[in-house]
C-alpha positions as CSV (number, residue, x, y, z in Angstrom):
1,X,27.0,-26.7,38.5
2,X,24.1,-24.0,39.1
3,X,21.4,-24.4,36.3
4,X,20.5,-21.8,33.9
5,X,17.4,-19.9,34.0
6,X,15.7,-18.8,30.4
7,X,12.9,-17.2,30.3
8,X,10.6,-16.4,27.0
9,X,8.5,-13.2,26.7
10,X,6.5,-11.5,24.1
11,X,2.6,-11.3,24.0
12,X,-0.6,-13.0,23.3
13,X,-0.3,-15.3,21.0
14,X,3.8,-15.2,20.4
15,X,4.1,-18.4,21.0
16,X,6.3,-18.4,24.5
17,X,4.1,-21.9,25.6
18,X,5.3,-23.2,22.3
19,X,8.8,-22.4,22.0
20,X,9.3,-23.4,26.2
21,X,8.4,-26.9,25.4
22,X,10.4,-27.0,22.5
23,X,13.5,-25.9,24.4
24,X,12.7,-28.0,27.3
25,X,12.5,-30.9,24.6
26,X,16.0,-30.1,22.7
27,X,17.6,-29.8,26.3
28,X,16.5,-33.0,27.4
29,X,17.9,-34.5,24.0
30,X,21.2,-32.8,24.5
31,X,21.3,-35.1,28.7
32,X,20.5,-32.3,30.5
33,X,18.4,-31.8,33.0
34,X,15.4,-29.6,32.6
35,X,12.0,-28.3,34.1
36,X,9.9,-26.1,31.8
37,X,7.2,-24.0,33.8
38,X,4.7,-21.2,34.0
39,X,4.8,-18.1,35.4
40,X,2.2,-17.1,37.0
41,X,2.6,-20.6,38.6
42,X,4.7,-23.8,38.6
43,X,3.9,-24.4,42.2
44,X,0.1,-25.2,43.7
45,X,-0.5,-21.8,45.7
46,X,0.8,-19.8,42.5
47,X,-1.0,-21.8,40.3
48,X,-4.6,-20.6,42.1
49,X,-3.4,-17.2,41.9
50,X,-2.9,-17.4,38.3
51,X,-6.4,-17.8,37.9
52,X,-7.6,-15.2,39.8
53,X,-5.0,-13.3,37.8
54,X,-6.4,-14.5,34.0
55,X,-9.8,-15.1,34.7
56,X,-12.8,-12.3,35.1
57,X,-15.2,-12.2,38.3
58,X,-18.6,-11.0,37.1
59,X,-19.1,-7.7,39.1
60,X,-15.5,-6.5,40.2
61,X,-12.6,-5.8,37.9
62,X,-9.0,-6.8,39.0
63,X,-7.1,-3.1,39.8
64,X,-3.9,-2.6,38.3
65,X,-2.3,-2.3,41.8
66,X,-4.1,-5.7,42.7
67,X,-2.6,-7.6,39.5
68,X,1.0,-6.1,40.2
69,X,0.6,-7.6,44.0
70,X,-0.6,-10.8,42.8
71,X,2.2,-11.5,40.6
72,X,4.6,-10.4,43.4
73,X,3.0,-13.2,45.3
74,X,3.3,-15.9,42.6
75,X,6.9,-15.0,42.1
76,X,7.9,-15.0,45.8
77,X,6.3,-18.2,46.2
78,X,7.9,-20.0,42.5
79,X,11.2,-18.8,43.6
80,X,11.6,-20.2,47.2
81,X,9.8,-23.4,46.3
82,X,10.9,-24.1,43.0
83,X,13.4,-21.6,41.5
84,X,15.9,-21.5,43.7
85,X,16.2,-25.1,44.7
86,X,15.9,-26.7,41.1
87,X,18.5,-24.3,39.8
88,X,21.1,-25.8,42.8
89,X,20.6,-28.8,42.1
90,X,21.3,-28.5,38.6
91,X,18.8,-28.4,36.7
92,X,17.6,-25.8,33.5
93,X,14.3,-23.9,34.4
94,X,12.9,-22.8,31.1
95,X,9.7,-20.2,32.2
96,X,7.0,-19.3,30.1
97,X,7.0,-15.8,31.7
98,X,8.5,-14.2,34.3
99,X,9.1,-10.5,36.0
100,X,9.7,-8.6,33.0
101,X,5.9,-9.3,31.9
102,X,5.0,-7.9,34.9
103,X,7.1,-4.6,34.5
104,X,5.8,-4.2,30.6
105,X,2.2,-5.5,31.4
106,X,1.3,-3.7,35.0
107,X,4.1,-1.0,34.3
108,X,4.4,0.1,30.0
109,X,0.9,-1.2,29.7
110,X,-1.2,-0.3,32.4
111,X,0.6,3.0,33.7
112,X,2.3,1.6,37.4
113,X,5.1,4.1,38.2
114,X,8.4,1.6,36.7
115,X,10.3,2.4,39.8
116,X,7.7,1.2,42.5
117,X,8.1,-2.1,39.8
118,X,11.3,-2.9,40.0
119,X,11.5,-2.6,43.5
120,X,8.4,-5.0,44.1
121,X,10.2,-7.4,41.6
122,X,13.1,-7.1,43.5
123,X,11.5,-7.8,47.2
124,X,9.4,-10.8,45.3
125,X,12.6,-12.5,43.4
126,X,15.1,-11.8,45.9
127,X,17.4,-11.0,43.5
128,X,16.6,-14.0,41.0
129,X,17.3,-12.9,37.6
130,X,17.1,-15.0,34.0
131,X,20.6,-15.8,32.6
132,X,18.5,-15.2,29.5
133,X,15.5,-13.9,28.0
134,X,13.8,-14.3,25.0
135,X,11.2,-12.1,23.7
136,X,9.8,-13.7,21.0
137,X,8.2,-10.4,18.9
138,X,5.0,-10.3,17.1
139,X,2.6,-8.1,15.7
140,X,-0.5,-7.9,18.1
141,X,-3.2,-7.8,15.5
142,X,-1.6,-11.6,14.5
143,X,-1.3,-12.5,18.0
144,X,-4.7,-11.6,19.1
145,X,-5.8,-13.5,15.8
146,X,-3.9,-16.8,16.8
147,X,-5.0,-16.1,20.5
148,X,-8.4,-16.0,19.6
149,X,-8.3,-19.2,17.5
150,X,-7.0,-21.6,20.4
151,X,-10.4,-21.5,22.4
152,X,-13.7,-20.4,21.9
153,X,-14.6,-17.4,22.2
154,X,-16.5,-17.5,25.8
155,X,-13.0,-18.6,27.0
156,X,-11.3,-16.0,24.8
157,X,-13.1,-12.7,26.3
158,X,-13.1,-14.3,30.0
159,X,-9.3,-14.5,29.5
160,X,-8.3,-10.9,31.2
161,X,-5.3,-10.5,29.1
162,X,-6.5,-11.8,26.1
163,X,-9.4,-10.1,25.5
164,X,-7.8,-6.4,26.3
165,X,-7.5,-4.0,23.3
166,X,-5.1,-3.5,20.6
167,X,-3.9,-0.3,21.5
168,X,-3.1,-2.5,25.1
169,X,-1.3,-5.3,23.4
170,X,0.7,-2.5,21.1
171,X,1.2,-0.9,24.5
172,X,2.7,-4.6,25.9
173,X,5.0,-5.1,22.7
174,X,6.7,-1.8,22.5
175,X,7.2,-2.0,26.2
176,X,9.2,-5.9,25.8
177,X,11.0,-3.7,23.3
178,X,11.9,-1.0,25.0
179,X,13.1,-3.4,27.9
180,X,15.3,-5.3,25.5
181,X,17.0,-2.1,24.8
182,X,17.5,-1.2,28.2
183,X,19.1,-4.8,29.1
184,X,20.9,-5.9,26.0
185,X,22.9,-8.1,28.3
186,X,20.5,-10.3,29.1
187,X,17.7,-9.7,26.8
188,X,17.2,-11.1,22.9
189,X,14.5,-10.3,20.6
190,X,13.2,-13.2,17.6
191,X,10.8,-12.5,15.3
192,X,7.8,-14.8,16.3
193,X,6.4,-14.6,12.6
194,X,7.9,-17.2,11.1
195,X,7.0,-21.2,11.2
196,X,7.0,-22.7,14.4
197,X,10.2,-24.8,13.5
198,X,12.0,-21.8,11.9
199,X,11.6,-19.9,15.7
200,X,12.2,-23.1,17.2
201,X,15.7,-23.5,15.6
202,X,16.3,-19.6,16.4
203,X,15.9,-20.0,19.6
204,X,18.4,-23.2,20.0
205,X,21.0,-21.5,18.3
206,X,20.5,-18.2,20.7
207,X,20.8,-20.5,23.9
208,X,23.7,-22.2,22.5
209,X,25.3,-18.9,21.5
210,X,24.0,-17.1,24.8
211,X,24.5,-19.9,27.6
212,X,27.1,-22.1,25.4
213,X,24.6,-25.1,26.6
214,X,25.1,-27.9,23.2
215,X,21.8,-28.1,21.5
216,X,22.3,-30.3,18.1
């Protein structure tokens, strides 16, 4: 049987890192097999692109067109190498990320025509889609808070998402949104504000509901 592919979205600070290991964690309990990753990365050549992709160089500023690229890269590279063959085998790939962060990120966010978008997603996936998403919803002005308090804040402003503005982040959250709207058959929205346990325990009972996978 084909594994399942979740992935959870949302913005800084939503908790999506959280929440995957969590999942990853009930799935396991439950005897199945699972593999929680990152995206951008999960495989060595997209992880070194994920840092050129978070982290500032001093002196020349990542285009929006370069970012959008990038990502395409890291995606092509996770799904051939470690998508596509984990899910045949299998097993349950829980991402932390996927394409839909690029569409509301490089495309609601920074202004890249939607349709030029979902064609690059398209050409870098191959036609990969989650069976489910999760966008785990949050006020930026609390994300940015609880983003800010995990490092210190050298590491916070050389963090090229992080650091961006609040109208940016507001930008990113009504765009994951908006997308849920458009895709209500794969898409599902949580409220992130709660305790860590409370979402948790959401998000079970939306994979069990969703994907019919037995979490206790």
């Amino acid at each position: 049987m084909r594994g399942r592919f979740i992935t959870l979205e949302g913005g800084e600070g939503s908790g999506k890192t959280t929440q995957a290991a969590l999942l990853g964690k009930a799935l396991a309990a439950a005897g199945m097999k699972v593999h929680v990753v990152r995206s951008p990365g999960g495989t060595a050549v997209a992880e070194k692109l994920r840092s050129i992709l978070k982290t500032r160089e001093p002196g020349e500023e990542l285009t929006p067109e370069t970012e959008l690229l990038l990502f395409g890269a890291c995606h092509s590279q996770m799904v051939e190498t470690l998508l596509k063959p984990e899910l045949e085998q299998g097993i349950h790939v829980i991402s932390d990320r996927f394409f839909d962060s690029t569409k509301v990120y490089q495309g609601y966010a920074r202004g890249i025509d939607l349709r030029m978008l979902d064609e690059i997603n398209r050409f870098s996936c191959r036609g990969l889609k989650p069976d489910l998403t999760i966008v785990l919803d949050l006020d930026p002005e609390l994300g940015v808070r609880r983003s800010s308090g995990r490092v210190d804040r050298a590491a916070f402003e050389n963090d090229r998402f992080d650091s961006e503005t609040i109208a940016f982040h507001t930008a990113v959250r009504n765009g994951f949104l908006q997308l849920a709207e458009l895709e209500k058959d794969r898409i599902r929205v949580i409220s992130a504000e709660d305790s860590v346990d409370k979402v948790a325990q959401a998000v079970r009972e939306c994979v069990k509901h969703e994907l019919g996978l037995e979490l206790l």
